[in-house]
Backbone as a ProteinNet text record, in pm:
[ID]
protein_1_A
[PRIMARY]
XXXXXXXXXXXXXXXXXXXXXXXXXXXXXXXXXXXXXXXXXXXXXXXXXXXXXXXXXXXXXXXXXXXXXXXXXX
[TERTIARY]
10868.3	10773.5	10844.4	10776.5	10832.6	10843	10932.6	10968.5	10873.1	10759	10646.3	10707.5	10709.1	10779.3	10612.3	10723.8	10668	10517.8	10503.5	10365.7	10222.9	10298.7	10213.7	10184	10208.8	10161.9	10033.4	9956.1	9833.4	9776.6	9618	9588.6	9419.4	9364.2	9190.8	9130.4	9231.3	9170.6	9138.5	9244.2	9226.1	9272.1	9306	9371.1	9539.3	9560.8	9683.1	9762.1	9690.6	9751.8	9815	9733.6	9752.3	9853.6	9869.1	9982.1	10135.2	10079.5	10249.5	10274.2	10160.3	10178.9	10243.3	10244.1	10268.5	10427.6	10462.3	10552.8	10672	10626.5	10701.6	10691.8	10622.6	10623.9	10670	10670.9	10798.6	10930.8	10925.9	11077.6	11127.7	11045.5	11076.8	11095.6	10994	10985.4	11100.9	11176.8	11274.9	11409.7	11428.8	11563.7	11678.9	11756.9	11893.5	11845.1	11797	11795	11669.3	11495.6	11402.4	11416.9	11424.6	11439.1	11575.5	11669.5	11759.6	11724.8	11672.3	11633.2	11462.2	11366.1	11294.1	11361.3	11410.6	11424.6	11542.4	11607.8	11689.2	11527.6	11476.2	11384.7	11287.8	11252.5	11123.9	11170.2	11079.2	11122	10989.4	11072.3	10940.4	10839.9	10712.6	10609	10608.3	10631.8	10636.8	10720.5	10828	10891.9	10828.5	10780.2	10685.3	10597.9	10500.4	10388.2	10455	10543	10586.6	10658.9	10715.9	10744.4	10652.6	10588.8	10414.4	10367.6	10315.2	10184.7	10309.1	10450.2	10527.6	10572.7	10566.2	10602.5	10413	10340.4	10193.1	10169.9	10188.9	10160.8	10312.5	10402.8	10487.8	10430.4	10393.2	10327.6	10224.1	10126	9962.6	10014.1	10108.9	10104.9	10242.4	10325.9	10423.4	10443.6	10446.6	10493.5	10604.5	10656.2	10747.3	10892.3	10875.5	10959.8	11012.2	10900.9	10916.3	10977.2	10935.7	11014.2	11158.9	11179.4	11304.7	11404.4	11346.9	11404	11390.3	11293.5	11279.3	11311.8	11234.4	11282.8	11440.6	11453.1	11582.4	11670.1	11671.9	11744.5	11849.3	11791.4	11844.2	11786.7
10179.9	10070.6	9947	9892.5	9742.8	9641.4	9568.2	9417.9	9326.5	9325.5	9169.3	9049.9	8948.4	8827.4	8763.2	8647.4	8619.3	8565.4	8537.3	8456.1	8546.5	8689.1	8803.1	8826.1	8821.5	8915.7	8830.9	8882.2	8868.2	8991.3	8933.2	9039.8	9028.9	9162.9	9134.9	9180.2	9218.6	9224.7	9404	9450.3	9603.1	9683.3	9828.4	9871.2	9915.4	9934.1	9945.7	9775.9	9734.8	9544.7	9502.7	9529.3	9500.7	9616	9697.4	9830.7	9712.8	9709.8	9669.3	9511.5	9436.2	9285.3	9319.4	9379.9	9410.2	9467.4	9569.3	9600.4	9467.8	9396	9274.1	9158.5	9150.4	9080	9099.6	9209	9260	9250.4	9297.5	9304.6	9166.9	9056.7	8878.8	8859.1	8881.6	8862.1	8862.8	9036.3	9090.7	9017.6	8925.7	8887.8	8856.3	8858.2	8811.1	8686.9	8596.9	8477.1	8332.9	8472.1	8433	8460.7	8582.9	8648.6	8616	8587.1	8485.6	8363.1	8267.2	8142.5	8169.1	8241	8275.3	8348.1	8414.1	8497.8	8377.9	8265.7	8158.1	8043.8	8082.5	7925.6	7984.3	8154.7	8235.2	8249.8	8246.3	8268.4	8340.6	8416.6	8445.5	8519.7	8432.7	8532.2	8564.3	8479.3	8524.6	8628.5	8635.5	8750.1	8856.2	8891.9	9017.3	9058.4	8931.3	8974.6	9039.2	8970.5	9059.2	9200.8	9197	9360.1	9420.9	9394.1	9482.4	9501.2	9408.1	9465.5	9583	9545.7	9611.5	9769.4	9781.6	9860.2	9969.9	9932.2	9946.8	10049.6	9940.1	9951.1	10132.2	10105.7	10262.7	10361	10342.2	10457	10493.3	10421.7	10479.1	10518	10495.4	10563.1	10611.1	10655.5	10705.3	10872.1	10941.8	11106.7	11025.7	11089.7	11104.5	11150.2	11257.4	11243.1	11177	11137.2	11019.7	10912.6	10821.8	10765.8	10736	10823.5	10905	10889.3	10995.1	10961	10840.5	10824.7	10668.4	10527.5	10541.9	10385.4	10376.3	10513.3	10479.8	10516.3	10601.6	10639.7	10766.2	10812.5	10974.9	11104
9244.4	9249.1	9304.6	9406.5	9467.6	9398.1	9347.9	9278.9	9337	9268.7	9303.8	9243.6	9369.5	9318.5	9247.2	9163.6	9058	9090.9	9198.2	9227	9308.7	9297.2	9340	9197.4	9108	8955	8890.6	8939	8899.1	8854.4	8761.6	8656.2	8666.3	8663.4	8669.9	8853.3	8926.1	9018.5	9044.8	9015.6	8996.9	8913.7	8886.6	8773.2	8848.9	8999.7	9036.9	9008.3	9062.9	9058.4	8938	8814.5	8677.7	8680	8669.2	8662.4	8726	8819.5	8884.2	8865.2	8856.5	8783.5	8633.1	8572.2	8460.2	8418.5	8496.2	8509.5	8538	8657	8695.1	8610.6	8552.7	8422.1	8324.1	8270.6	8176.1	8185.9	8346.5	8314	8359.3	8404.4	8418.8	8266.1	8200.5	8021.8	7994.1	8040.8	8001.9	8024.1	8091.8	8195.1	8059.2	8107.8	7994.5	7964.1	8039.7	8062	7972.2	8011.8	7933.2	7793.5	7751.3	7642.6	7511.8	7619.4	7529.2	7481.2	7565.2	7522	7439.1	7478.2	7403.1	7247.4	7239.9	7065.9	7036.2	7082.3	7003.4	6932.1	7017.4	6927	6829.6	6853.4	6806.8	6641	6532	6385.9	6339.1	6244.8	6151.4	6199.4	6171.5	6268.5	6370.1	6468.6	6612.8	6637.4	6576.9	6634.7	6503.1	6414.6	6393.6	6454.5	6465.7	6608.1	6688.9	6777.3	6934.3	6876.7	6787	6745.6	6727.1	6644.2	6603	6713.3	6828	6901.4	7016.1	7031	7165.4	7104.8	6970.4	6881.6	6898.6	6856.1	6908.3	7005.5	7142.5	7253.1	7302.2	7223.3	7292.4	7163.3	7039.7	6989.5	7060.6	7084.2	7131.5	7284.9	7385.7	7549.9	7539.6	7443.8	7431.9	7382.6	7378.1	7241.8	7223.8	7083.2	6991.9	7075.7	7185	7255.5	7402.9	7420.5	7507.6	7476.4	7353.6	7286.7	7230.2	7221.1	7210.4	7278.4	7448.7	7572.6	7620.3	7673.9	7755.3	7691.8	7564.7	7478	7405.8	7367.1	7300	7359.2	7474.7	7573.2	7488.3	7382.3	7333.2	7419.2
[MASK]
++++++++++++++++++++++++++++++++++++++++++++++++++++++++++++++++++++++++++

């Protein structure tokens, strides 16, 4: 899948678009960079919410061994 820069990731226009806006958004979410300075200021609830719904979201489109492999990398 091609790296959409940040100002291509848009959402609502189709179901491929949202697929790969999504992807590129995660893994921006993901950077050493956001995600460090995001989880230093996040407490408490916020960081249960984002575990709960990301925790969620790989049970319900994940198997047990998918999970496994892909998320935990066993």
């Amino acid at each position: 899948m091609e790296e959409m820069k940040p100002l291509d990731i848009c959402f609502g226009l189709d179901p491929e678009t949202d697929r790969r806006s999504l992807a590129a958004f995660v893994r921006r979410f993901a950077s050493p960079r956001v995600i460090g300075t995001l989880a230093a200021r996040m407490e408490g609830e916020d960081i249960t919410r984002l575990v709960a719904e990301l925790t969620g979201v790989l049970r319900r489109h994940l198997s047990h061994d998918e999970y496994h492999r892909l998320f935990l990398g066993q």
